[in-house]
C-alpha positions in Angstrom: 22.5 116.3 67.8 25.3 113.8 69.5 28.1 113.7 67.2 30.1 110.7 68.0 32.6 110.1 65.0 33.8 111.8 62.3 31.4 110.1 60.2 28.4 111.8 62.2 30.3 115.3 62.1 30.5 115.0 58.4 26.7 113.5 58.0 26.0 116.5 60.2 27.8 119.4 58.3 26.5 118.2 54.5 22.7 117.8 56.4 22.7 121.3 57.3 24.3 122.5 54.0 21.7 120.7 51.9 19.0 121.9 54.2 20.6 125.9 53.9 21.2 125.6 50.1 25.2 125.5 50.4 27.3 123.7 48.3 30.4 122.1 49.1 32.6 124.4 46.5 31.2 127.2 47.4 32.2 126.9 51.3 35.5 125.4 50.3 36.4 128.8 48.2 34.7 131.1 50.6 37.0 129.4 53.4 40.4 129.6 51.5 39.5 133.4 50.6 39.7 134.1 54.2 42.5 132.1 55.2 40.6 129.6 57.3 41.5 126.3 55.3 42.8 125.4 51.9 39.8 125.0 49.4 41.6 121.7 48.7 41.6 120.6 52.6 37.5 121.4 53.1 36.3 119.5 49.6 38.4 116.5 50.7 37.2 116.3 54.7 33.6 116.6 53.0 33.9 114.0 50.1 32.5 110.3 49.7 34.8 109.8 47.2 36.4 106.7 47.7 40.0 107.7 46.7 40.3 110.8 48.6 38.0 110.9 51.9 39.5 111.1 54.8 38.4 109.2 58.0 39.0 112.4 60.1 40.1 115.5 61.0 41.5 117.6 64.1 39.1 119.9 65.9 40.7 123.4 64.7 39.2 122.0 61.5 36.0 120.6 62.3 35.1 123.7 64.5 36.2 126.0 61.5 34.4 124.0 58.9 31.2 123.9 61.3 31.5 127.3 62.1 31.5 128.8 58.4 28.2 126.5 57.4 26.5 128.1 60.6 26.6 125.3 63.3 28.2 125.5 66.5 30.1 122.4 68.7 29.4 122.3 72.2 30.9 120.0 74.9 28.7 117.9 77.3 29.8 115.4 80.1 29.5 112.0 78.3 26.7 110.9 80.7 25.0 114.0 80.8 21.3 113.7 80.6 
């Protein structure tokens, strides 16, 4: 999958999680119990909420938050084929 915004990461991340039977709270506890991100910092990066999503992130984040639902970021050339 070509993630291009953090739009796409985030379409990405809840995709999977639906698809693997996570839910949002549940990763955001999980990732404050061991240090990785405040529980706070993951439900608000994954919201629609109007009032508190954010329009991105830095990549420590996005790899962690990636990372704990079981997907992986790579790097390609941007006109790698």
């Amino acid at each position: 999958m070509i993630v291009r915004s953090f739009d796409d990461w985030k379409a990405a991340v809840r995709e999977h999680m639906a698809q693997t039977g996570q839910v949002t709270n549940a990763l955001a506890v999980r990732m404050d119990a061991e240090d990785r991100m405040a529980a706070h910092n993951v439900r608000c990066l994954l919201s629609d909420a109007p009032k508190i999503r954010r329009k991105g992130c830095n990549l420590a984040s996005a790899i962690a938050i990636a990372e704990s639902v079981g997907l992986e970021i790579h790097l390609s050339y941007k006109n790698e084929t």
